[in-house]
Each structure stands twice: as C-alpha cells, then as structure tokens.
C-alpha positions in Angstrom: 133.5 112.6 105.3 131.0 115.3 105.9 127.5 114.5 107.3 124.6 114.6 104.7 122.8 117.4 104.3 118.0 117.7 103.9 116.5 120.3 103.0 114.6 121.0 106.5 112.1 123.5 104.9 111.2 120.9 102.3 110.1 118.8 105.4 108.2 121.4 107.0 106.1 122.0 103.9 105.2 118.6 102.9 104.4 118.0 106.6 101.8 120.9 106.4 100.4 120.1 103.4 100.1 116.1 104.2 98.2 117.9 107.3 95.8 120.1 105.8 94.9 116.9 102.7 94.2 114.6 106.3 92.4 117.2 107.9 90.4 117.3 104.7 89.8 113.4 104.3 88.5 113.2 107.7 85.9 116.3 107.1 84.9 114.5 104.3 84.7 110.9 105.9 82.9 112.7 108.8 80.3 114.6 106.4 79.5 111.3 104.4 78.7 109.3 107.8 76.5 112.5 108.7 74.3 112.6 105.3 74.3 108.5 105.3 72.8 108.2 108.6 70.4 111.4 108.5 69.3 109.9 104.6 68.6 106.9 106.4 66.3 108.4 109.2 64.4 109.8 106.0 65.2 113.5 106.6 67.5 114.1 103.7 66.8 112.7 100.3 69.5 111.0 98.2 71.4 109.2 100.6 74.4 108.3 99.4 75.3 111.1 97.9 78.1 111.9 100.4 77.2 115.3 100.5 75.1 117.3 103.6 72.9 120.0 102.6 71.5 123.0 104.2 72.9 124.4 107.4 75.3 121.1 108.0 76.3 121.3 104.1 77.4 124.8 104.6 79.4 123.9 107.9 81.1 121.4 106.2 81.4 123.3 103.0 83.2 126.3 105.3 85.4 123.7 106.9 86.8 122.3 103.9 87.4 126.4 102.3 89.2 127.3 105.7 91.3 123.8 105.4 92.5 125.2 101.6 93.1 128.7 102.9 95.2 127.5 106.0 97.5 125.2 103.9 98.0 128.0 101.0 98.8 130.1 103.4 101.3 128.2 105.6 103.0 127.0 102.3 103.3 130.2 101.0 105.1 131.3 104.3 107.3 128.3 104.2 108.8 129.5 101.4 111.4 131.8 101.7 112.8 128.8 104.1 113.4 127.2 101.0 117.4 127.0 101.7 117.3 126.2 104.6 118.9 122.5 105.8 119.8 120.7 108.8 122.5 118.4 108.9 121.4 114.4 108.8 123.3 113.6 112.3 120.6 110.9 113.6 119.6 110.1 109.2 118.2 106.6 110.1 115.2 108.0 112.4 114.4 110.8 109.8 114.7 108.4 106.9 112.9 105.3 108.8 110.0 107.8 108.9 110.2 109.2 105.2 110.4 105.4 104.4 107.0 104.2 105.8 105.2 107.5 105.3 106.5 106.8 101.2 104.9 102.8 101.9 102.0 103.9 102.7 100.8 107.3 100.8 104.1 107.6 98.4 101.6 107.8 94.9 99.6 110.1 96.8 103.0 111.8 97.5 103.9 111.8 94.0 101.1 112.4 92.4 100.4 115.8 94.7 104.3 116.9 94.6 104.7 116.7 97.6 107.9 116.9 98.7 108.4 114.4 101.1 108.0 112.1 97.8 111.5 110.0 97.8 112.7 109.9 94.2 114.4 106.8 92.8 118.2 107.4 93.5 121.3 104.7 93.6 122.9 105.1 96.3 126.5 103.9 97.6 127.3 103.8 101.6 123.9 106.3 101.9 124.7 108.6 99.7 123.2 109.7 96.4 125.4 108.2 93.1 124.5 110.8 90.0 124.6 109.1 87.2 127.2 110.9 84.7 130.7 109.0 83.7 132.9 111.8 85.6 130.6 111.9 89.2 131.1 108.3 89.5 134.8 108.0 89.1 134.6 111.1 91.6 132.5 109.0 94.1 134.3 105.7 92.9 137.8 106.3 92.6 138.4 102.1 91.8 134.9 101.1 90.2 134.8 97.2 90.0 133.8 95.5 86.4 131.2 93.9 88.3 128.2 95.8 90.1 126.0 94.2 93.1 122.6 96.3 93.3 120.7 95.9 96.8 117.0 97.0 96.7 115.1 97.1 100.0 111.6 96.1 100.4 107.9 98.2 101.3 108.5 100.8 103.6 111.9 100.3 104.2 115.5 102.3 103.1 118.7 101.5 102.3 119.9 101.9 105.7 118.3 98.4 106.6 121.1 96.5 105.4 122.7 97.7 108.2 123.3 95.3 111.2 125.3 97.4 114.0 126.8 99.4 111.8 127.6 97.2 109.0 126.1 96.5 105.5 127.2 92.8 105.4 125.4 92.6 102.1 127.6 95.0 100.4 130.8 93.6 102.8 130.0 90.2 100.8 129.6 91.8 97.7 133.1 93.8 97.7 135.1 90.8 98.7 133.6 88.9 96.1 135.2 92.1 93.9 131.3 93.4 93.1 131.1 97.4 93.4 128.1 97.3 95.7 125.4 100.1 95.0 121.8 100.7 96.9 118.4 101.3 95.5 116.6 104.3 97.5 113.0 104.6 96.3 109.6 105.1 96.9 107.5 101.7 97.5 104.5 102.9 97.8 104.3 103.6 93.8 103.2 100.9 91.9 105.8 97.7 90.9 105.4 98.5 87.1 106.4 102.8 87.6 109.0 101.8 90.0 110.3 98.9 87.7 110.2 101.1 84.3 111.9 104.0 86.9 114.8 101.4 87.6 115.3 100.2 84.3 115.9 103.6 83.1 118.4 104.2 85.8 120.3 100.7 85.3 120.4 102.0 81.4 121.9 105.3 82.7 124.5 103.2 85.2 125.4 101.2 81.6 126.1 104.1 79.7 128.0 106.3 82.6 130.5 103.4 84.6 133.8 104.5 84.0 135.3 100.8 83.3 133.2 98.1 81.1 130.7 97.0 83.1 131.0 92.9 82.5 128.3 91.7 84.9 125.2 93.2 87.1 124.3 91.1 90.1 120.9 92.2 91.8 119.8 91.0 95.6 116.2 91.7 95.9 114.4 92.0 99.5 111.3 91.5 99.3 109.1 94.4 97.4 112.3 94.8 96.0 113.1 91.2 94.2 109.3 92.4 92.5 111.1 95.6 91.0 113.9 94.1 90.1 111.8 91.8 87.9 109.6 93.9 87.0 113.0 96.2 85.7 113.9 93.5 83.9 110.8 92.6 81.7 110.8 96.2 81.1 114.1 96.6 79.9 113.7 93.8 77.1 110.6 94.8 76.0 111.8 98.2 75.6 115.0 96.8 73.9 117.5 98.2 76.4 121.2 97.7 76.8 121.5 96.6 80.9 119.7 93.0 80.8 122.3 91.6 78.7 125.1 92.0 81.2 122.4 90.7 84.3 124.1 87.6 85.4 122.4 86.9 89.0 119.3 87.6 90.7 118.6 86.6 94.8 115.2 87.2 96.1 115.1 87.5 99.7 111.5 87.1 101.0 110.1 88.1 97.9 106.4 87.2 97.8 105.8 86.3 94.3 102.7 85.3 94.4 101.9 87.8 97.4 101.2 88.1 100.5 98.4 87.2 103.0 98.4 90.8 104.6 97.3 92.3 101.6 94.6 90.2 100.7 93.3 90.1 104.5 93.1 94.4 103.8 91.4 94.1 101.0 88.5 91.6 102.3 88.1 93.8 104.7 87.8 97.3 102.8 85.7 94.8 100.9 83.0 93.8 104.2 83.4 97.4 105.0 81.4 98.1 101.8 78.9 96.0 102.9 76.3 98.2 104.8 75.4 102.0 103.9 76.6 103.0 108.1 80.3 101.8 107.4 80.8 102.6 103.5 82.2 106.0 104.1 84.7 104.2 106.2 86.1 102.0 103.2 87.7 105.7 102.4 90.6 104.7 104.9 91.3 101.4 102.8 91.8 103.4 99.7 94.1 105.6 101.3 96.9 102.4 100.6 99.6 102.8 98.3 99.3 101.0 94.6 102.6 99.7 95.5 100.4 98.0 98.4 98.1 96.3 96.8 100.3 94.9 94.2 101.5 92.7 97.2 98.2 91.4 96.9 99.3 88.8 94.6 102.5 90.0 92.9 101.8 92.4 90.5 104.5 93.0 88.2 102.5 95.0 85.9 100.2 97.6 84.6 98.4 95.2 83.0 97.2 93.3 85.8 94.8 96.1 86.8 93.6 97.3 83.4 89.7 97.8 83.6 89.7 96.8 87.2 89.8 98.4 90.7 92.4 98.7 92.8 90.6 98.1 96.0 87.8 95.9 94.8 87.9 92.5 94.1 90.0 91.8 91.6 90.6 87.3 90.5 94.2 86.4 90.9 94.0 84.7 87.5 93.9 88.5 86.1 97.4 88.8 87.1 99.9 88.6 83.6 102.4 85.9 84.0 106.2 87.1 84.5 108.6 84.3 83.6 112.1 85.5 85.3 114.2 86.5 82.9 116.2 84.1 80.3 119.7 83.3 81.2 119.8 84.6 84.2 120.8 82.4 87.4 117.9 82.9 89.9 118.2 82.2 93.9 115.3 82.2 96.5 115.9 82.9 100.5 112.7 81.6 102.3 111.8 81.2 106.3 110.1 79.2 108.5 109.2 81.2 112.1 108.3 77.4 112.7 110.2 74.0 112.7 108.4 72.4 110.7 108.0 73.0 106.5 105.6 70.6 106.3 103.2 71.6 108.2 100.6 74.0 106.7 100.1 76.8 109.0 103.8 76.7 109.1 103.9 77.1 105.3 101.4 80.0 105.3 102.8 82.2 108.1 106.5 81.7 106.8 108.3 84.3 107.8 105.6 86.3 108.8 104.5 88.0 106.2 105.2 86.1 103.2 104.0 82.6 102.9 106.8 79.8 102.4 105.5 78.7 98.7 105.2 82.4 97.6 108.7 83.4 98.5 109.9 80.0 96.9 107.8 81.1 93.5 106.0 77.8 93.9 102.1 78.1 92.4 100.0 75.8 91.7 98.9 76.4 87.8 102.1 76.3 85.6 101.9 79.9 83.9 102.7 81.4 87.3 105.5 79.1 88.8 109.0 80.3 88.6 110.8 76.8 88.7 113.8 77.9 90.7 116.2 74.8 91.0 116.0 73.2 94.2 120.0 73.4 94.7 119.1 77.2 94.6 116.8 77.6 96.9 117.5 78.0 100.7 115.1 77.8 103.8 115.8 79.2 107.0 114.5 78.4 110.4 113.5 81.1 112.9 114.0 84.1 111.1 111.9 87.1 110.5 110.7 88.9 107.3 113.4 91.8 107.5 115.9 89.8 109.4 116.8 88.3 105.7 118.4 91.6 104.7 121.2 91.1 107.4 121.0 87.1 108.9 124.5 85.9 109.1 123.3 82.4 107.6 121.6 84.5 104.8 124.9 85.9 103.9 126.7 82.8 103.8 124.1 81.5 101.2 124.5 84.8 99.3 128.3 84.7 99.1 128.5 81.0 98.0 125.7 82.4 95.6 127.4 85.0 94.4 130.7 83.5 93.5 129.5 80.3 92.0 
C-alpha cells in the first residue's frame, strides 16, 4: 500500500497566513496596552478605546498595512505551488501538530479558510473513506453488517488509537465482526457544528454501505463521546435514517458535565478583565476554540450559548439538558490517578482532566444526570486521560461491552 499523500503547499500557505493573523493580534494587543496605559497617565483622552492616536496611531496603523501586504503577497506566491505534495512517511508528527493547532484555533481556521482547517472525514486504517456505495466496496472489499465508529477526543487524531502500532480498538471491534471506521475532525469547532457535521456523514454512510447496515456501535473518547451525542440528538430532531440502527454507545473519559480545565481558563480570562492594565490581555483567552469552551460544562448545543458570551460568565444551569438517546445501550469508562474513589480530591482530579462524577454522567439536579446502570459503568485505577483510548483493561471492558 502506497504511503499517503498532503498537499505541502497547502501547508506552507496556511502556515503564512496563521503568521501574518498572529503577527497582527500581537500589534494589536501591544497598541491597546500602549493607549491604556498613556489614557491612564491623562495624555490621551478616551482610554479604552484600544486605539493610539497621533504619531504612535500611525506606527501602529503602518504596521498592521505592511502585515496585510506581506501575507497577500506571500500567498499570492504560494500559489503556483498549489500541486505540489510530499509524501506522509513520518504522518503522526505532521498530523499530531495539525491536530492541536485544529484544538485550539480550528473555528478560527474555518471560519478564515484556512487551509490547515481539518474537515470531517471517516476514515479506515488512516485513510480517507468517501462516502459513495462503489468507493467503499473499493476500499472494503468484505464490509461487515455491523459498523464500530471511533471518535477521538480535543486535539487529538485518529492515529491515537494506536499503541505500538496497533489500533486495539478497532482489533476488538473486527473480531467481534464490526467493520471498524475512524472519525478525523476538527475539535476545536463547536460540539453542536461538529455533531450536525457527523450526523450528516453517518446519514451518508446509511445510504452508501454496500451490504444492509443492521447495527452502528459508537466508542466515544472524550470530546468525542460529546459529538457522538450531540450527532445523535441531531439526527432525530432532524428526522434522519442512522439513529434507528445505533445499538451501542461507550464514552471513554467523556466529561459530561465538563471539565475543571476549562472553567479554571475562563475564571481567569475573567480576573484578567478586572483592571484597565491587563484587559487587553484577556485577548489571548479569546483566542480558544468554541469547541473549548464547550468543555466548560458539556455543551451539547447551540442553544446553551444563545444571548450569552462565550468567554464571559455564563451559569451552568443555562446549559439545555441532553438525555442520551432512547434505546440505546450506554457504557461509561472512568479513572482514578488515585486509589481511592472516595476520597474527594480523588474524585475531582480523576483522570486528570475530567473529574470522576463527570465522566460517570453523575450530577447533582436530575435534568442533567445520565443514569447509566451501574453494571455498565467501569472505573479504572492509575490511568491517564488518553491512556483510555488504548489501556489493555479498557479493551477488555469494551469487548465484553461490545458483544453483550
């Protein structure tokens, strides 16, 4: 099999451009400290206008046209490079990096075309799947009745189901006779786009297989058992064909009712905001990805931020309730970095990122609470946040899962 091929001029030119938009943040985070501070020493008026005036407005002014100039220009150049590729020989360091660049900026990405932007693909063995009847059976010569979707989590690829070498998620899977696929997207777009994105592509899957497709099994990793719900509520209220044929879910280290992390950023883009000297600075908490502050507390949906702002403070109680979807057999992995599960700091690091109760989808008031069956919940001892995806013990719990 032939190595994968990028386009390496595609690379080049969203590099440039991602450089020239920093370069342009950081003029303009420099230029509001500048007219902050002077406006406070009483020689500019209207502090807090973010904007210098005079000689330093025209400095900055100038920096910001040469910024636009430079990036047009190197774009421009970079574009008869356009055919260009390199072949993917070392993929998992080139796609490690697209994956946490996509975690972090990947609406801003989007939004500016940029094309280091990943688009929603499923994958098998790391490569792209197209999503037409005759590809498949081309790429698939013995398609299973029964699929096994794996979606990785924020910042993340496919290739981290991997343990030397091996997917032993999808190993599991085809023994079990499940076709095992991969979900290759960008997390740093918000839950709700990248759950509407999946359902559309699980109703294209539907349509396409080549043999009836009799069940769907999905095993969500963290950010990625958020999607997959996300997909699901979707899909019904849009009426489609998929969610009738989704048998199983498995969440590993999916925070629910998210994460600590999150909620730590956001108090502190918060206290940033506190004084006129570091405002300006609370422009480097914004940078975050919408798919980031979801984590916050779970968002599934658009609705949980309709009217508010992203970055400000925004009640938990705001957040819709998502029931998991009806007749569907649920599964939660959880860890404990700790021995002990009953002891509180133990509960809240879990496995250090997502607290125990919020990968369990334990909370408090009833509307939010999942009420996953004890006998399907599992909680490990000792192992880490992305260890889940590949844990030996993990995939004993998935396979006894899986072909209950």
């Amino acid at each position: 099999m032939s190595s994968p091929q990028y386009n390496l001029a595609a690379d080049l030119r969203g590099t440039v451009r991602l450089a020239v938009e920093a370069t342009g943040h950081v003029t303009a985070l420099v230029e509001a400290m500048h007219a902050t501070i002077a406006g406070l020493a009483g020689h500019v008026p209207g502090a807090g206008t973010e904007r210098t005036r005079g000689i330093t407005g025209l400095v900055y002014r100038s920096i910001h046209g040469v910024t636009r100039v430079v990036g047009t220009g190197l774009d421009l150049a970079l574009g008869p490079l356009s055919g260009l590729t390199g072949t993917r020989e070392t993929v998992a360091g080139r796609e490690t990096a697209l994956a946490i660049l996509n975690g972090v900026l990947g609406d801003h990405l989007a939004a500016t075309g940029n094309p280091l932007a990943i688009p929603m693909r499923l994958r098998h063995d790391g490569r792209p799947l197209p999503l037409e009847h005759d590809a498949i059976r081309a790429a698939l010569p013995a398609p299973a009745t029964r699929v096994l979707l794996q979606i990785h989590g924020l910042c993340l690829h496919d290739g981290h189901w991997r343990r030397d070498g091996r997917d032993g998620c999808a190993a599991t899977a085809a023994a079990l006779g499940y076709t095992p696929l991969q979900l290759h997207y960008n997390t740093g777009l918000s839950i709700a786009a990248n759950g509407r994105l999946l359902a559309e592509r699980l109703e294209a899957l539907v349509a396409s297989w080549p043999v009836p497709l009799e069940s769907l099994a999905i095993v969500g990793h963290s950010m990625g058992g958020l999607v997959a719900r996300s997909a699901a509520h979707h899909a019904l209220a849009a009426g489609q064909a998929w969610p009738a044929r989704l048998r199983k879910l498995v969440f590993l280290g999916t925070p629910h009712h998210g994460a600590p992390l999150e909620r730590a950023g956001n108090r502190f883009d918060l206290l940033l905001g506190v004084t006129p000297y570091t405002l300006p600075f609370t422009r480097l908490g914004r940078l975050r990805s919408a798919g980031i502050t979801d984590l916050r507390y779970g968002s599934l949906l658009d609705a949980d931020w309709a009217g508010a702002d992203r970055y400000g403070r925004v009640p938990p109680g705001q957040r819709v309730p998502v029931p998991l979807p009806a007749g569907v057999e649920s599964y939660t992995v959880a860890s404990l970095l700790g021995e002990r599960q009953d002891s509180p700091a133990g509960r809240l690091l879990g496995d250090g990122l997502v607290p125990l109760s919020s990968a369990l989808g334990e909370h408090p008031e009833p509307r939010y609470a999942l009420s996953i069956p004890a006998d399907a919940r599992w909680v490990g001892r000792g192992l880490g946040h992305v260890e889940l995806m590949t844990a030996p013990r993990v995939l004993a719990e998935l396979r006894r899962w899986l072909a209950c």
